[in-house]
VEXBA-405255 format. One record per atom (N, C-alpha, C): x, y, z; chain; residue in one letter; atom name. Coordinates in Angstrom, 3 decimals. Last residue first. Layout:
N
       east      north         up   mol   type   atom
          X          Y          Z     A      A     CA
...
END
This chain:
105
       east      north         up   mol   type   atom
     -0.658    -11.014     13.830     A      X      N
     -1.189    -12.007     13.278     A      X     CA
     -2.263    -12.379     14.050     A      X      C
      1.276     -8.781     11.077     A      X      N
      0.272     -8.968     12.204     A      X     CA
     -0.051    -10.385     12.264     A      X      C
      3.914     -7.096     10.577     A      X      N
      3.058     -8.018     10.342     A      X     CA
      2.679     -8.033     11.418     A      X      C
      4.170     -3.500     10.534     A      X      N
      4.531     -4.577     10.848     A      X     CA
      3.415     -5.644     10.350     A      X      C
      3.639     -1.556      7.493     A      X      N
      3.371     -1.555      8.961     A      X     CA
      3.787     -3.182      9.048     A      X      C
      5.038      0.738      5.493     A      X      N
      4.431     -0.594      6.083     A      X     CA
      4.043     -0.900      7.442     A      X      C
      4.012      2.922      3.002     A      X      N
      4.564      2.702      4.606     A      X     CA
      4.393      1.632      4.555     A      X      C
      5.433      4.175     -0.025     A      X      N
      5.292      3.163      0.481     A      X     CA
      4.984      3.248      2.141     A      X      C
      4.864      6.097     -3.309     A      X      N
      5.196      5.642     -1.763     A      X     CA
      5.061      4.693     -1.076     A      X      C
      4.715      6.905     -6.400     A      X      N
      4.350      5.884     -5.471     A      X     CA
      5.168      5.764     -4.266     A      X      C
      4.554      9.811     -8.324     A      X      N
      4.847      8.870     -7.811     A      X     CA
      4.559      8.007     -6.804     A      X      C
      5.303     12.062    -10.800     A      X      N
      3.978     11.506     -9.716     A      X     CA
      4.923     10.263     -9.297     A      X      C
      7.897     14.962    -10.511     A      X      N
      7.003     13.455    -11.574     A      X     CA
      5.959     12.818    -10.294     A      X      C
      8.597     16.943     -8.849     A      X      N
      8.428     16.941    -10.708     A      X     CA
      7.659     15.793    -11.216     A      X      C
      8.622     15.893     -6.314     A      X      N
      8.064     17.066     -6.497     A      X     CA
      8.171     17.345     -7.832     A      X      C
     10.583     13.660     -6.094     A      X      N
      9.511     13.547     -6.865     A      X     CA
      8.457     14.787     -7.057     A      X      C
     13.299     14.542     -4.925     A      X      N
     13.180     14.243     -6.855     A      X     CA
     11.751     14.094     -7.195     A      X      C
     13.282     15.278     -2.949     A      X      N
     12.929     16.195     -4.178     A      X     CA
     12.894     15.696     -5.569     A      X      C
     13.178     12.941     -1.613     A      X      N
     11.823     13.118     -1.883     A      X     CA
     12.165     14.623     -2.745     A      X      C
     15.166     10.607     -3.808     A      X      N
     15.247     11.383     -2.564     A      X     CA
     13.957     12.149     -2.768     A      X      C
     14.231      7.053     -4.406     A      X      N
     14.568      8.208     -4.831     A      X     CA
     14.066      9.391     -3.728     A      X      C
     15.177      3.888     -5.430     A      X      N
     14.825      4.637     -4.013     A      X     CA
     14.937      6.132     -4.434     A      X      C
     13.060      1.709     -7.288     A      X      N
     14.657      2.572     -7.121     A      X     CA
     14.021      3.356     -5.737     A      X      C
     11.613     -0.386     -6.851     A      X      N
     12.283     -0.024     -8.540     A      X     CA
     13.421      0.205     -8.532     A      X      C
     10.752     -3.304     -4.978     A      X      N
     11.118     -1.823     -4.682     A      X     CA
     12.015     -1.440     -5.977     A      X      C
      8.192     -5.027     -5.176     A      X      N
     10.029     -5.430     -5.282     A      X     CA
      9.956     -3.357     -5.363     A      X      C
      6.350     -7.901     -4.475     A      X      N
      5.965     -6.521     -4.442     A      X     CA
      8.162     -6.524     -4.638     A      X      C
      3.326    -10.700     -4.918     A      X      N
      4.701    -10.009     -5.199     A      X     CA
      5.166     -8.543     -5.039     A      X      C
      0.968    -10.207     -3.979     A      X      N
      1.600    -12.016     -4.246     A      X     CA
      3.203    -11.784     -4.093     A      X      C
     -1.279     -8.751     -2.239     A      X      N
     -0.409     -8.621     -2.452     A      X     CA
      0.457     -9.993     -2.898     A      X      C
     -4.421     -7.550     -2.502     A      X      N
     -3.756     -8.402     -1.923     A      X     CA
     -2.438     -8.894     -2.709     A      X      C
     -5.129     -4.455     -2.470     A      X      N
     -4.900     -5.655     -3.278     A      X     CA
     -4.596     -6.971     -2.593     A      X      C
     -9.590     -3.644     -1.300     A      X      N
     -7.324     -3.595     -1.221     A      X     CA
     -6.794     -4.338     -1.787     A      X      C
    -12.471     -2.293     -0.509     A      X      N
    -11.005     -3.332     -1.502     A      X     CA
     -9.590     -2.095     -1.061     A      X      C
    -14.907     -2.548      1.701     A      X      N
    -13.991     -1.962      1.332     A      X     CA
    -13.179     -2.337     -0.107     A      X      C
    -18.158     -2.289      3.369     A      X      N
    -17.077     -2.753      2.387     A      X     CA
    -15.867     -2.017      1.198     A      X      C
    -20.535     -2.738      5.951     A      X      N
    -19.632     -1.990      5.198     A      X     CA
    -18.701     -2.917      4.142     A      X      C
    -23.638     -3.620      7.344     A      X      N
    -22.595     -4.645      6.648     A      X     CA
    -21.344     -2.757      5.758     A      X      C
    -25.989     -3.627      9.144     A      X      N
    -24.943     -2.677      9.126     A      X     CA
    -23.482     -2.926      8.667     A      X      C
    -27.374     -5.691      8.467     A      X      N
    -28.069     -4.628      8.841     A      X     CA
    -27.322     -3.409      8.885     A      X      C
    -25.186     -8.115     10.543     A      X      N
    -26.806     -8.137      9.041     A      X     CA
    -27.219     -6.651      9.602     A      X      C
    -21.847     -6.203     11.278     A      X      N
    -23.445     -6.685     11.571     A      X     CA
    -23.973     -6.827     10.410     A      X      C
    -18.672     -6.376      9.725     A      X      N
    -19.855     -5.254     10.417     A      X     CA
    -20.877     -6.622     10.439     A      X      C
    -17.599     -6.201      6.150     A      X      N
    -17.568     -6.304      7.571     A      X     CA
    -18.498     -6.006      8.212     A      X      C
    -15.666     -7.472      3.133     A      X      N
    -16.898     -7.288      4.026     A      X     CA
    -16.669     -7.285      5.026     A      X      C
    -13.562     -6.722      0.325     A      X      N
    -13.676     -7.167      1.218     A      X     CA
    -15.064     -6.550      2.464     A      X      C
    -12.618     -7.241     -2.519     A      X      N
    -13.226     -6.530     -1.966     A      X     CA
    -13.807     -7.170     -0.439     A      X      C
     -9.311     -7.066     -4.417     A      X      N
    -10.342     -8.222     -3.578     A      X     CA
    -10.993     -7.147     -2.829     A      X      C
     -7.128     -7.352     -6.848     A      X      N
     -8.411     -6.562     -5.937     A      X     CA
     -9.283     -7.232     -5.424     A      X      C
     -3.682     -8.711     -6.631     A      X      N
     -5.202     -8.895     -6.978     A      X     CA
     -6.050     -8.183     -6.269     A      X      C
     -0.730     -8.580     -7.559     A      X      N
     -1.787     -9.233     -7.080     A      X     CA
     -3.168     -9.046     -7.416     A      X      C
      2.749     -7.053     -7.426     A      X      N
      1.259     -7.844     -8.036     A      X     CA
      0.333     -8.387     -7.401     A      X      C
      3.776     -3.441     -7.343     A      X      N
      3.027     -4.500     -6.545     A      X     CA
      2.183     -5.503     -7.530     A      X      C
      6.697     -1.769     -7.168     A      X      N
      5.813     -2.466     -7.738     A      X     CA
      5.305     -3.351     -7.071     A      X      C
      7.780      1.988     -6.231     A      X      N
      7.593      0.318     -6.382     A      X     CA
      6.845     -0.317     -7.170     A      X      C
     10.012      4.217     -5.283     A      X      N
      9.048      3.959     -6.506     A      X     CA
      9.104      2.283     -6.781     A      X      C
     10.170      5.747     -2.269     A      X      N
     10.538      4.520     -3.029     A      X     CA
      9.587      4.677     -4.180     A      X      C
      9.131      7.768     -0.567     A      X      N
      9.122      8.323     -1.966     A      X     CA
      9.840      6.758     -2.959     A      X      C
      9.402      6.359      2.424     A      X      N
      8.655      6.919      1.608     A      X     CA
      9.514      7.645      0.432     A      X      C
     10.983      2.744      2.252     A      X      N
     10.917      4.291      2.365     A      X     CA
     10.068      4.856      1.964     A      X      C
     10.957     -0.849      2.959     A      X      N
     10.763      0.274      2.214     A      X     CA
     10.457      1.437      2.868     A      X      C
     11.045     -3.249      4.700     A      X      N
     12.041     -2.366      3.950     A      X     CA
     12.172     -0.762      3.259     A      X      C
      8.452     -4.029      4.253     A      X      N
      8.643     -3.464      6.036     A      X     CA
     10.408     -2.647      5.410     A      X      C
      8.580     -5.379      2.183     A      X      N
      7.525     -4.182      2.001     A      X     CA
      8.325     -3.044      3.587     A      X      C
      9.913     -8.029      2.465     A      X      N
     10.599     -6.689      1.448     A      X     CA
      9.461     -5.279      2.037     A      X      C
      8.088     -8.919      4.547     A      X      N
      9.556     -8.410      4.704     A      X     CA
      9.879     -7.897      4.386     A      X      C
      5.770     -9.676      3.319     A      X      N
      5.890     -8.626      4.394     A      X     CA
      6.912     -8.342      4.306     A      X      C
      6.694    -11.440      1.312     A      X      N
      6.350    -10.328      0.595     A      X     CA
      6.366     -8.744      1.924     A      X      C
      8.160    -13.542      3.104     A      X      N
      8.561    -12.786      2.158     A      X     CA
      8.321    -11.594      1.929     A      X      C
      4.852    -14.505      3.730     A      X      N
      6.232    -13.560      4.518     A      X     CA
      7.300    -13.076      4.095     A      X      C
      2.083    -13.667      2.752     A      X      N
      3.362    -14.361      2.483     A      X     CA
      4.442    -13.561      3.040     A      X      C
     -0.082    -12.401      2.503     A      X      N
     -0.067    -13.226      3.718     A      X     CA
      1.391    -13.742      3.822     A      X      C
     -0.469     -8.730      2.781     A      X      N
      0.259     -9.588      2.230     A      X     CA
      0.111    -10.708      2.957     A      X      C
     -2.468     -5.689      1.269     A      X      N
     -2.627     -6.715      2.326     A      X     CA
     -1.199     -7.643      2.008     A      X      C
     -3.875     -2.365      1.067     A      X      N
     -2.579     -3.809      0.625     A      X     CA
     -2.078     -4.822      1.695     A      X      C
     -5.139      0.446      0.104     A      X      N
     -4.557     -0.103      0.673     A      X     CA
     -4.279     -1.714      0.592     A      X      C
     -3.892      3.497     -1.962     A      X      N
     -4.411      1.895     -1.714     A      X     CA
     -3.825      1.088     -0.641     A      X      C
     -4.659      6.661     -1.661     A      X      N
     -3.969      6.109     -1.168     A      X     CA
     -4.514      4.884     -1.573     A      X      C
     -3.850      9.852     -3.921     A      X      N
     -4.504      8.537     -3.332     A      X     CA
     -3.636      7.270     -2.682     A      X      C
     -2.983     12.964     -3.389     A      X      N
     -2.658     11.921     -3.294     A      X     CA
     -3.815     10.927     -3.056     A      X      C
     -1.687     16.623     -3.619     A      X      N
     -2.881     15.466     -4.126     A      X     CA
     -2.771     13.908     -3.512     A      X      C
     -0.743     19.584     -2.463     A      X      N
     -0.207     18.246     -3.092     A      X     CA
     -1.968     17.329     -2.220     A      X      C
     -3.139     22.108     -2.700     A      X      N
     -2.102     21.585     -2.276     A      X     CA
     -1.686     19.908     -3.074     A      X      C
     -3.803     24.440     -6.143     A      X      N
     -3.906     23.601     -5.195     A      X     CA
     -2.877     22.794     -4.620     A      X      C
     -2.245     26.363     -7.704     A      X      N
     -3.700     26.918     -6.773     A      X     CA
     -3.911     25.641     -6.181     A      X      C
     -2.367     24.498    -10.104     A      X      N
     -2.028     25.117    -10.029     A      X     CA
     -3.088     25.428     -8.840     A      X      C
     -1.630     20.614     -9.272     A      X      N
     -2.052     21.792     -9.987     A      X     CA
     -2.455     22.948     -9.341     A      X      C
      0.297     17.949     -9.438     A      X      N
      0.422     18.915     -8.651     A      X     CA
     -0.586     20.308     -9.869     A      X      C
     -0.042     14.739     -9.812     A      X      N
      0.194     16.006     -9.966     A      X     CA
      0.115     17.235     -9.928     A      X      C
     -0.122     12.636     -6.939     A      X      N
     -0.782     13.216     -8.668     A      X     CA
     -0.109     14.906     -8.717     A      X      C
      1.158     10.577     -5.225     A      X      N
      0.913     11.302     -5.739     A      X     CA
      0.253     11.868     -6.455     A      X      C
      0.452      7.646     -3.676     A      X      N
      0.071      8.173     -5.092     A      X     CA
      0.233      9.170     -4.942     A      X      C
      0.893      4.952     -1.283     A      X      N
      0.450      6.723     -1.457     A      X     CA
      1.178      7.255     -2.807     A      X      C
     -0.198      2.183      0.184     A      X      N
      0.581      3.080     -1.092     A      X     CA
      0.099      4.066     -1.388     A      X      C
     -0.230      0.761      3.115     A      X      N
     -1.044      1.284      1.948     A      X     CA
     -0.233      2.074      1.164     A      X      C
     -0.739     -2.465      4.456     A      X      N
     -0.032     -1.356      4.609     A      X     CA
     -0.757     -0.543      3.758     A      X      C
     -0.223     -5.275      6.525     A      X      N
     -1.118     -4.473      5.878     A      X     CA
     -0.452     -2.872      6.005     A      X      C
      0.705     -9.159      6.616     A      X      N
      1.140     -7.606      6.909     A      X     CA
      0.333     -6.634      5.987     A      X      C
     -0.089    -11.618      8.780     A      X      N
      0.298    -11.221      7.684     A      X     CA
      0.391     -9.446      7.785     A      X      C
     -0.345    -15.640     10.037     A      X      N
      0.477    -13.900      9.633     A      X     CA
      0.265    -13.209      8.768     A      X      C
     -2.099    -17.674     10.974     A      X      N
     -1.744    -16.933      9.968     A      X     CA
     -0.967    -15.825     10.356     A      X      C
     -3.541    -18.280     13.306     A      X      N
     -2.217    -18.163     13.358     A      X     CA
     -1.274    -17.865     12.262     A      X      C
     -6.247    -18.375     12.965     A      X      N
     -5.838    -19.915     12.644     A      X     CA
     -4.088    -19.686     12.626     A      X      C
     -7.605    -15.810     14.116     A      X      N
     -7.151    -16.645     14.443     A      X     CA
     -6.760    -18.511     14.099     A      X      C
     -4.637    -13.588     13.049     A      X      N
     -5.833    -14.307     12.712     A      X     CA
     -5.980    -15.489     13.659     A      X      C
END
């Protein structure tokens, strides 16, 4: 940014459950963090981790008057990883993933 802020953006991938005749499902959110801390633990994490995130939906604006888009993501206060679990374990239960991507600034 430019006032030299940091911060890190990533997104959480949802499973759903798997039905019959169709491929694996998933939504994704995406997740902002300004607090460095919170980047750090997140840049830790694996896919099939089962986590937790607090914060808040914030919808966010972009683009030209005339050609304005808009999105939401949470913004992230707190986030802590549950358990780490191997990816067959979640092919039975839904679950939450994690990538991160580096901080940015």
């Amino acid at each position: 940014m430019q006032s030299g802020t940091r911060f890190g953006t990533w997104r959480l991938v949802v499973r759903r459950r798997q039905q019959q005749g169709r491929g694996i499902r998933v939504d994704t959110i995406p997740c902002v963090a300004f607090e460095p801390g919170v980047v750090e633990t997140v840049t830790g994490w694996s896919p099939d981790d089962m986590v937790e995130v607090v914060g808040s939906l914030r919808r966010r604006w972009w683009g030209k008057d005339g050609a304005k888009a808009s999105g939401y993501e949470v913004e992230v206060r707190s986030a802590r990883r549950l358990e780490h679990r191997p990816p067959e374990a979640c092919d039975q239960h839904e679950s939450v993933s994690a990538g991160a991507a580096p901080a940015r600034s």
